[in-house]
BAMIDO-692258 format. One record per residue (C-alpha): residue in one letter; residue number from 0; x, y, z. Coordinates in steps of 0.2 Angstrom, whole numbers, plus 5000, padded with zeros to 4 digits. Layout:
[rec A NUM [X Y Z]]
...
//
This chain:
[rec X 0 [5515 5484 5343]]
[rec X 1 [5510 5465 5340]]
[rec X 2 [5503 5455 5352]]
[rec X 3 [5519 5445 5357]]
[rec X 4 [5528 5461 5357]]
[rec X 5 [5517 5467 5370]]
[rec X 6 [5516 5451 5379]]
[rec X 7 [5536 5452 5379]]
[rec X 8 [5533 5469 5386]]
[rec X 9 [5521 5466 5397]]
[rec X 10 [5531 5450 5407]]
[rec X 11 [5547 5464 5407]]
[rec X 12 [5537 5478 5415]]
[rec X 13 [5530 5467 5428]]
[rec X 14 [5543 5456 5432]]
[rec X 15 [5554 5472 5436]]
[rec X 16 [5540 5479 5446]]
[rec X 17 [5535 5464 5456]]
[rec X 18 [5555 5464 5460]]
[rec X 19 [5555 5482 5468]]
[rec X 20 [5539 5485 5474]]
[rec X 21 [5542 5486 5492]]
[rec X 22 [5529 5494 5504]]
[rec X 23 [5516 5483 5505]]
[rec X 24 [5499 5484 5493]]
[rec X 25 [5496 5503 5495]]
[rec X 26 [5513 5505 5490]]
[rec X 27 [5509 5495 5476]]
[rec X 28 [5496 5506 5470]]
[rec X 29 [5510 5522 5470]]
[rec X 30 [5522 5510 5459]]
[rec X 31 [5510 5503 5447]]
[rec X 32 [5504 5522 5446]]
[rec X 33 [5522 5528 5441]]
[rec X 34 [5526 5517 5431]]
[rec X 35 [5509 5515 5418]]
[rec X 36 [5499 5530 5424]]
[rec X 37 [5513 5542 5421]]
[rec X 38 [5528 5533 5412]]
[rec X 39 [5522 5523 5399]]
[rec X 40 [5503 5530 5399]]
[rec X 41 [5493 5514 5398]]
[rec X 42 [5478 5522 5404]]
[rec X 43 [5475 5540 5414]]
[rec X 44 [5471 5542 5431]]
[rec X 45 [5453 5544 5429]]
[rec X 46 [5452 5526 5422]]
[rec X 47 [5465 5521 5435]]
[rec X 48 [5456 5528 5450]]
[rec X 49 [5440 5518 5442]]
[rec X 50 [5450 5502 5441]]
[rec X 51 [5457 5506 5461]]
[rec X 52 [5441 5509 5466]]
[rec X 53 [5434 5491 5458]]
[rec X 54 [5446 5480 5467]]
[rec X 55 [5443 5487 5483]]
[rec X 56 [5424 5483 5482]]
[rec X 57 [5428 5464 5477]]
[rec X 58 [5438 5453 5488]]
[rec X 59 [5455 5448 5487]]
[rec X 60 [5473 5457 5483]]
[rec X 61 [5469 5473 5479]]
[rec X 62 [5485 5477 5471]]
[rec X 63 [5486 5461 5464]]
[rec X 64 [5468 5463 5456]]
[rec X 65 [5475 5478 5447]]
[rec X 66 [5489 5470 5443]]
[rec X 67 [5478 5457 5433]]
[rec X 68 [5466 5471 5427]]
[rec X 69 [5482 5483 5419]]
[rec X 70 [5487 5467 5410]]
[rec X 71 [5472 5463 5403]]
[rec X 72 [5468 5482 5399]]
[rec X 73 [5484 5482 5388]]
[rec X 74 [5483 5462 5380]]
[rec X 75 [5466 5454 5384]]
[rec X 76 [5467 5438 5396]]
[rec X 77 [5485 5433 5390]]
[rec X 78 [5490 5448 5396]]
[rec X 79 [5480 5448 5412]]
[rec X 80 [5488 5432 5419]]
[rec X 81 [5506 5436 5412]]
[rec X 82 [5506 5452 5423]]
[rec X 83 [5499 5443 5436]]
[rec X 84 [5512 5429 5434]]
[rec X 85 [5527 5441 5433]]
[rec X 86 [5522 5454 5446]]
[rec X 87 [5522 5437 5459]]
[rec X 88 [5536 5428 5453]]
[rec X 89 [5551 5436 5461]]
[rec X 90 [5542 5436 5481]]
[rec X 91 [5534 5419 5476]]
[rec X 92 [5552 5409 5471]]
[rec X 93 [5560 5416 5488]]
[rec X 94 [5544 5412 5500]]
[rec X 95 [5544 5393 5494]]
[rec X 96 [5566 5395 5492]]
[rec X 97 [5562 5402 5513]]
[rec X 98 [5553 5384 5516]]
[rec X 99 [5566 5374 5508]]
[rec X 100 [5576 5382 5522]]
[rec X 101 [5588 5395 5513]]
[rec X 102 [5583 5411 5526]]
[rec X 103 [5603 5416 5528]]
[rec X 104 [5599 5433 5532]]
[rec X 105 [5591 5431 5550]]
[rec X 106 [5575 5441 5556]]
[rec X 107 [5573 5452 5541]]
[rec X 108 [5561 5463 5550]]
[rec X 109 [5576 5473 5561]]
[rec X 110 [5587 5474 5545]]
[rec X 111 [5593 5492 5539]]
[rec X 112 [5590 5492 5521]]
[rec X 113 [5570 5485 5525]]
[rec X 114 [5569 5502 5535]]
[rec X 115 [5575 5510 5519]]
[rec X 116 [5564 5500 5508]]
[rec X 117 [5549 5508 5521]]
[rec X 118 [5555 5526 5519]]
[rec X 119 [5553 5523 5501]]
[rec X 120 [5538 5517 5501]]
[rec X 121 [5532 5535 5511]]
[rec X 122 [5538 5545 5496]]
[rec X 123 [5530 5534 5483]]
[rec X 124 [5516 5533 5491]]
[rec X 125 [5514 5553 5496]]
[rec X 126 [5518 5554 5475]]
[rec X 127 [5503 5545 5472]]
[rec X 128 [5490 5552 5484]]
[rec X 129 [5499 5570 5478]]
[rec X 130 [5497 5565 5458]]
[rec X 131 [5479 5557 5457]]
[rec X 132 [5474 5572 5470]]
[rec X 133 [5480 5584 5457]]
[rec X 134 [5470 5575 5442]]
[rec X 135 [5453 5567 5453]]
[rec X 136 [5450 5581 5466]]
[rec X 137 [5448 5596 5454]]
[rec X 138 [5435 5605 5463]]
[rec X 139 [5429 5610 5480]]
[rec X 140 [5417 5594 5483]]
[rec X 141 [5429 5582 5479]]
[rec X 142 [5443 5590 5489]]
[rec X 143 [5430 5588 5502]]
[rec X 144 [5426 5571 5501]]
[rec X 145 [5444 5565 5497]]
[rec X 146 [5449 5574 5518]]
[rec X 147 [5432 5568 5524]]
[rec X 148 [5437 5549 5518]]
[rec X 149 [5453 5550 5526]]
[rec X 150 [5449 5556 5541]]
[rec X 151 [5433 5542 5544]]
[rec X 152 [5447 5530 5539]]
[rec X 153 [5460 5538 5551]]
[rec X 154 [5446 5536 5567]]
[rec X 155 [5438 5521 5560]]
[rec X 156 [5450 5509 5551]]
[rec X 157 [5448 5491 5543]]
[rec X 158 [5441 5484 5525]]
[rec X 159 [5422 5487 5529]]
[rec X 160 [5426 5506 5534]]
[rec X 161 [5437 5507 5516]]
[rec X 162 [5422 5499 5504]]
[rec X 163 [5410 5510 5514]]
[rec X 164 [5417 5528 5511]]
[rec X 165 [5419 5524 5494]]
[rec X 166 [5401 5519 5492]]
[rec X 167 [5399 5535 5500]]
[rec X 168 [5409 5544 5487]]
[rec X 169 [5401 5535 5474]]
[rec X 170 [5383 5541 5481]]
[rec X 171 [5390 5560 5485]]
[rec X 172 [5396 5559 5466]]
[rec X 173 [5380 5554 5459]]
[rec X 174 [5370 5569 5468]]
[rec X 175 [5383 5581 5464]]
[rec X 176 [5389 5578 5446]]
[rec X 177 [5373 5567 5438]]
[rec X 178 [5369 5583 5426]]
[rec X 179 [5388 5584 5418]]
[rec X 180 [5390 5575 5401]]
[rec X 181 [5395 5558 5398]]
[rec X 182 [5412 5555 5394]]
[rec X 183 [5414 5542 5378]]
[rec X 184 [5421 5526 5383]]
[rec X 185 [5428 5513 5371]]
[rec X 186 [5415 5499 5370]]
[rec X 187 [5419 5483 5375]]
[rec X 188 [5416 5467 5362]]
[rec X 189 [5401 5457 5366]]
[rec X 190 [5408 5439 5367]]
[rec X 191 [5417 5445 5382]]
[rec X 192 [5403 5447 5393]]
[rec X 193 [5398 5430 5391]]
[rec X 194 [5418 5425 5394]]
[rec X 195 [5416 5436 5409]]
[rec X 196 [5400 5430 5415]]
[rec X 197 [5408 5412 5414]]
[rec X 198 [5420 5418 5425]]
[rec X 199 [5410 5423 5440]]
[rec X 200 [5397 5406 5439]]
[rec X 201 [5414 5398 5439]]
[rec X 202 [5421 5407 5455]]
[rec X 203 [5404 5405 5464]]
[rec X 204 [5402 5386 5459]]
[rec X 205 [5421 5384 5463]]
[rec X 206 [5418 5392 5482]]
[rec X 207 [5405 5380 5485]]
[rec X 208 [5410 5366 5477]]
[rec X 209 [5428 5362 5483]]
[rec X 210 [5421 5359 5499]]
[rec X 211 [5412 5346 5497]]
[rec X 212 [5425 5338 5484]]
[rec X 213 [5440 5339 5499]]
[rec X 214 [5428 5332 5510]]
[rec X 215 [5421 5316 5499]]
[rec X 216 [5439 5314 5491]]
[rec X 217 [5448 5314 5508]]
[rec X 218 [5463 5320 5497]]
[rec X 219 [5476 5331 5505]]
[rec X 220 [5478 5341 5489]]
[rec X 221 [5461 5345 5487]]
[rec X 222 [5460 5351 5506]]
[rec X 223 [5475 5364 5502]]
[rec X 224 [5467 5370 5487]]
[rec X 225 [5449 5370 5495]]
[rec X 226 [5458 5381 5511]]
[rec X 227 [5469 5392 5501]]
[rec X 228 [5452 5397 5486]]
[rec X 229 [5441 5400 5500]]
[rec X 230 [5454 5412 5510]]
[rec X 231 [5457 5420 5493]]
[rec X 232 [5439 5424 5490]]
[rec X 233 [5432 5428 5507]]
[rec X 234 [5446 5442 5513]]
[rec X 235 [5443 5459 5509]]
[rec X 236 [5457 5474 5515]]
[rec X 237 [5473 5467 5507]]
[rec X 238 [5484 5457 5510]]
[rec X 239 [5487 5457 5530]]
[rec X 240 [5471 5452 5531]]
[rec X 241 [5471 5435 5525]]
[rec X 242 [5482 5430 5538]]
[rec X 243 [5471 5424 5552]]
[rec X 244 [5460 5415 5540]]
[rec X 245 [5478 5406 5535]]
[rec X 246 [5484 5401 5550]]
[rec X 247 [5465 5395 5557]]
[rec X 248 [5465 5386 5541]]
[rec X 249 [5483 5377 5541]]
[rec X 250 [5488 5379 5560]]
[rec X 251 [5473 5369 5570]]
[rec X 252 [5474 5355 5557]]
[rec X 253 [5493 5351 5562]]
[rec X 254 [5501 5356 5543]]
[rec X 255 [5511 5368 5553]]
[rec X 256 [5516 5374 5570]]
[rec X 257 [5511 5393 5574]]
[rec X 258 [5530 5396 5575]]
[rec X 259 [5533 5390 5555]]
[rec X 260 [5518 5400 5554]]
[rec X 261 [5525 5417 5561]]
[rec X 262 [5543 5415 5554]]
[rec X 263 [5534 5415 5537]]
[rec X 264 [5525 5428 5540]]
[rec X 265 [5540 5440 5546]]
[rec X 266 [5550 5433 5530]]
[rec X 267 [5538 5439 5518]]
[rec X 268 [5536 5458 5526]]
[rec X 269 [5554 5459 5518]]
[rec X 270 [5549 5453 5502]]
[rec X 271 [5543 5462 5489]]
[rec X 272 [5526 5461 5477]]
[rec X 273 [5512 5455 5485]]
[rec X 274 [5509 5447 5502]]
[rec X 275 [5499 5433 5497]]
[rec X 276 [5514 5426 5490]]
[rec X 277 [5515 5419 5507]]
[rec X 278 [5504 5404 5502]]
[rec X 279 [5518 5398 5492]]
[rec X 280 [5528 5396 5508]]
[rec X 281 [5514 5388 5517]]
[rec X 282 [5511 5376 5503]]
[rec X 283 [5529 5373 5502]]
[rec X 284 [5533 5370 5521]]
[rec X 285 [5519 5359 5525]]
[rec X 286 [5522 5346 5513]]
[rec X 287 [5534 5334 5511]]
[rec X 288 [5552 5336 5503]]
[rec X 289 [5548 5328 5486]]
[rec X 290 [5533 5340 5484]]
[rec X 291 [5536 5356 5491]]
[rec X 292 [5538 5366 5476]]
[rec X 293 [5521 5358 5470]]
[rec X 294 [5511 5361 5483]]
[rec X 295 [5518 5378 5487]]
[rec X 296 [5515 5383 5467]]
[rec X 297 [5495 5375 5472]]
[rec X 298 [5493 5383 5486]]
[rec X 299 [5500 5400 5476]]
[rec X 300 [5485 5396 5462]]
[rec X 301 [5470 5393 5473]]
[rec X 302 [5476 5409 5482]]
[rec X 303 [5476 5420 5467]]
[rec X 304 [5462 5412 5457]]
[rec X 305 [5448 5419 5466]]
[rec X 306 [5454 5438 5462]]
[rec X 307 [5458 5433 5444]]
[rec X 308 [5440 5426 5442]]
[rec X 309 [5432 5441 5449]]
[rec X 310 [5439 5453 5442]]
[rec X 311 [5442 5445 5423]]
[rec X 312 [5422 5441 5425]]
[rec X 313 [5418 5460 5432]]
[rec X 314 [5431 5470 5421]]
[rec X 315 [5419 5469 5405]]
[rec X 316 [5402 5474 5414]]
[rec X 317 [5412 5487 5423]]
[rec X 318 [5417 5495 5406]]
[rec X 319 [5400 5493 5401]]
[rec X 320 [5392 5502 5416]]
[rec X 321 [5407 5516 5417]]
[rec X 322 [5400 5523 5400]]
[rec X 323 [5384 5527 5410]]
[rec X 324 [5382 5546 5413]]
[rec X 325 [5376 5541 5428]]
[rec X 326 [5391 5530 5435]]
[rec X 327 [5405 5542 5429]]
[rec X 328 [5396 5555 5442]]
[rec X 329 [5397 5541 5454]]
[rec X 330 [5415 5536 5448]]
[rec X 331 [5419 5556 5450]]
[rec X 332 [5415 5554 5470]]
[rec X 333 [5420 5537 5470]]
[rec X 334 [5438 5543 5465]]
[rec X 335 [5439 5556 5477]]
[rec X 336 [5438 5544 5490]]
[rec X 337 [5448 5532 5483]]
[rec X 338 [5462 5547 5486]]
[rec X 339 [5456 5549 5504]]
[rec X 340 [5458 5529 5507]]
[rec X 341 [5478 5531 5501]]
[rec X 342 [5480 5549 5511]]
[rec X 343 [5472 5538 5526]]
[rec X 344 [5486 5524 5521]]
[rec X 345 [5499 5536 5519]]
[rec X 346 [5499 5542 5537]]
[rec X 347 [5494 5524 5542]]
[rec X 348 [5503 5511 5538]]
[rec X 349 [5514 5520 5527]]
[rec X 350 [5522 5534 5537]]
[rec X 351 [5519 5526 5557]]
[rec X 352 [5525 5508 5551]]
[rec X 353 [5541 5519 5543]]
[rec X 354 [5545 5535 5550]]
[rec X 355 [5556 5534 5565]]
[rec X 356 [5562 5551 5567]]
[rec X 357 [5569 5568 5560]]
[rec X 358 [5583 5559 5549]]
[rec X 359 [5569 5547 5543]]
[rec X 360 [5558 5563 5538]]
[rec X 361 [5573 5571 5528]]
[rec X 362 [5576 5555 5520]]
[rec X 363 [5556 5553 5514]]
[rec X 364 [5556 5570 5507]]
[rec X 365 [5573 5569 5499]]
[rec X 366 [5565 5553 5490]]
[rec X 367 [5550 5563 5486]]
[rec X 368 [5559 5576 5478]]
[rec X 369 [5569 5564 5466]]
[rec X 370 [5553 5555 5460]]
[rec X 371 [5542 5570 5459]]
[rec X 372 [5554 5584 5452]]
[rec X 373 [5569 5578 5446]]
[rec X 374 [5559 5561 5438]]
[rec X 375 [5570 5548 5446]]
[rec X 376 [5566 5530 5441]]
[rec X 377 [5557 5523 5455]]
[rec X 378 [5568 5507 5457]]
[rec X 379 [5584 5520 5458]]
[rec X 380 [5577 5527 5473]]
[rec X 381 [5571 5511 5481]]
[rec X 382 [5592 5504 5480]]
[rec X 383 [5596 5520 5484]]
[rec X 384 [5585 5521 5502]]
[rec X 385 [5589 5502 5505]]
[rec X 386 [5608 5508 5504]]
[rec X 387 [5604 5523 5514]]
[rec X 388 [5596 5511 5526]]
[rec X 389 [5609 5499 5532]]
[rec X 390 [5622 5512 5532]]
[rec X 391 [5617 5529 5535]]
[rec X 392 [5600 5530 5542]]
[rec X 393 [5600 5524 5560]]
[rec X 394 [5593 5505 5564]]
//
């Protein structure tokens, strides 16, 4: 396949992904896995779990990062941005189409199909932790680490407890598996390090730079993008997380009343790909009416930029240090946690946010059963629930 070819087919498989991808970022995870783990076999679930596990330690989108980290895995930087682009396209045209005014469908949040669209999720997500289980928890220890990372994450939510049991992993790996050989890893070329090193002096210099330029400048424009970089690369924990550093950012300074704030927010929890798309609305209902599409398409690049930085300037030393006999017994307990992180997510937010009785649990496991045994597409499920949803399913 030539590179346009896979540029055509990367925009395609993005684009429809970033259109069904309901569930929020750990549902992400489960469709992204379905669709280039086990579909189309871009890369195996060792290497995904390794890539899973990268994205949580750095801040920003997680699902996002992947996003950009798939992309670039199958076509370079090219690649990279296009799935990034695609996979945020379809939430980002109806977050700043929301601010121009065109929210016909009431509070989203109480519609029937969105409760399908959760149910969904459950049964995508339960695939994903039940799949990469199957391929990263092959043996006692790992087992054990996977159920003793979700249960920490159970009693002790939030983004620090997530980064820390998978350092934990990661440590348990290395003592356990430090004597087992060295898988071989395709090396990566060397004039991508110093692109890649470029990238992280940029995000740093960036981060404390656009500060000072907003404030000497006075410009309105350089204040969004200042606010919405910063938010980007300070947030760790996904996309939910991001929001108080938002509203702090645009609410106090008179750009938008907390009620625009909040009727954004509910929009964009119907809404599928990732959450941070919401900047596009912020960008877009805080300007005026000549430059709302620009400002929520700025608002929408500072945002994101952070995360593509970051991980276009670690993916290369990452490949590097993967090939280390060392890091892959780290990786190996490492991955196992990752598992436990997404079992944890599974029960909470997934299934609680979700599940809201007997009729809901027959409906998860019916979905279950059409992705896992009969090989359902994934998108066929997700119309199906949001049909069963609104008509079926009670509200």
């Amino acid at each position: 396949m030539g590179p346009v070819s896979r540029l055509v087919e990367i925009a395609g498989v993005f684009l429809e992904l970033g259109s069904l991808s309901f569930g929020g970022p750990i549902a992400h995870l489960g469709y992204l896995r379905a669709e280039l783990v086990e579909k189309r076999a871009w890369v195996d679930d060792a290497h995904y779990g390794d890539l899973v596990a990268l994205c949580q330690f750095l801040p920003g989108p997680a699902s996002s990062q992947v996003v950009f980290a798939l992309g670039m895995q199958r076509a370079g930087l090219l690649g990279a941005l296009v799935a990034s682009v695609c996979f945020t396209l379809p939430s980002a045209l109806l977050m700043i189409a929301f601010a121009y005014g065109v929210a016909i469908a009431g509070d989203l949040r109480s519609a029937g199909w969105l409760h399908g669209l959760k149910l969904a999720a459950v049964a995508v997500v339960a695939r994903a932790v039940w799949g990469m289980g199957k391929k990263l928890c092959t043996d006692r220890a790992r087992v054990s680490l996977c159920l003793l990372s979700a249960g920490v994450l159970l009693a002790v939510p939030g983004a620090l407890a997530q980064v820390s049991v998978i350092a934990a992993g990661g440590l348990a790996g290395f003592w356990l598996y430090r004597h087992e050989p060295a898988a071989v890893v395709p090396a990566v070329e060397g004039r991508r390090h110093l692109v890649a090193a470029l990238a992280l002096v940029a995000f740093a210099a960036l981060l404390v730079a656009s500060p000072a330029v907003a404030s000497a400048t006075g410009s309105r424009a350089f204040a969004m993008f200042d606010s919405f970089y910063r938010a980007g690369s300070l947030v760790f924990g996904g996309g939910h997380v991001v929001l108080p550093l938002l509203r702090a950012e645009v609410v106090p300074r008179g750009w938008l009343t907390n009620d625009q704030f909040l009727a954004g927010y509910g929009a964009a929890q119907a809404l599928p790909g990732p959450l941070f798309a919401f900047a596009g609305y912020l960008g877009a209902a805080m300007s005026p009416n000549g430059h709302r599409w620009v400002n929520g398409v700025l608002c929408l690049f500072a945002i994101f930029l952070p995360a593509w930085l970051l991980i276009g300037g670690a993916l290369p030393f990452w490949h590097r240090l993967r090939a280390k006999r060392w890091a892959q017994a780290a990786l190996a307990g490492a991955n196992a946690s990752v598992v436990g992180v997404l079992l944890a997510a599974l029960y909470s937010p997934v299934i609680t946010e979700g599940v809201r009785g007997s009729r809901d649990v027959v409906a998860a496991l019916v979905s279950f059963g059409l992705l896992e045994h009969w090989k359902a597409p994934p998108w066929l499920v997700v119309l199906g629930m949001a049909a069963a949803g609104q008509w079926v399913l009670p509200a």
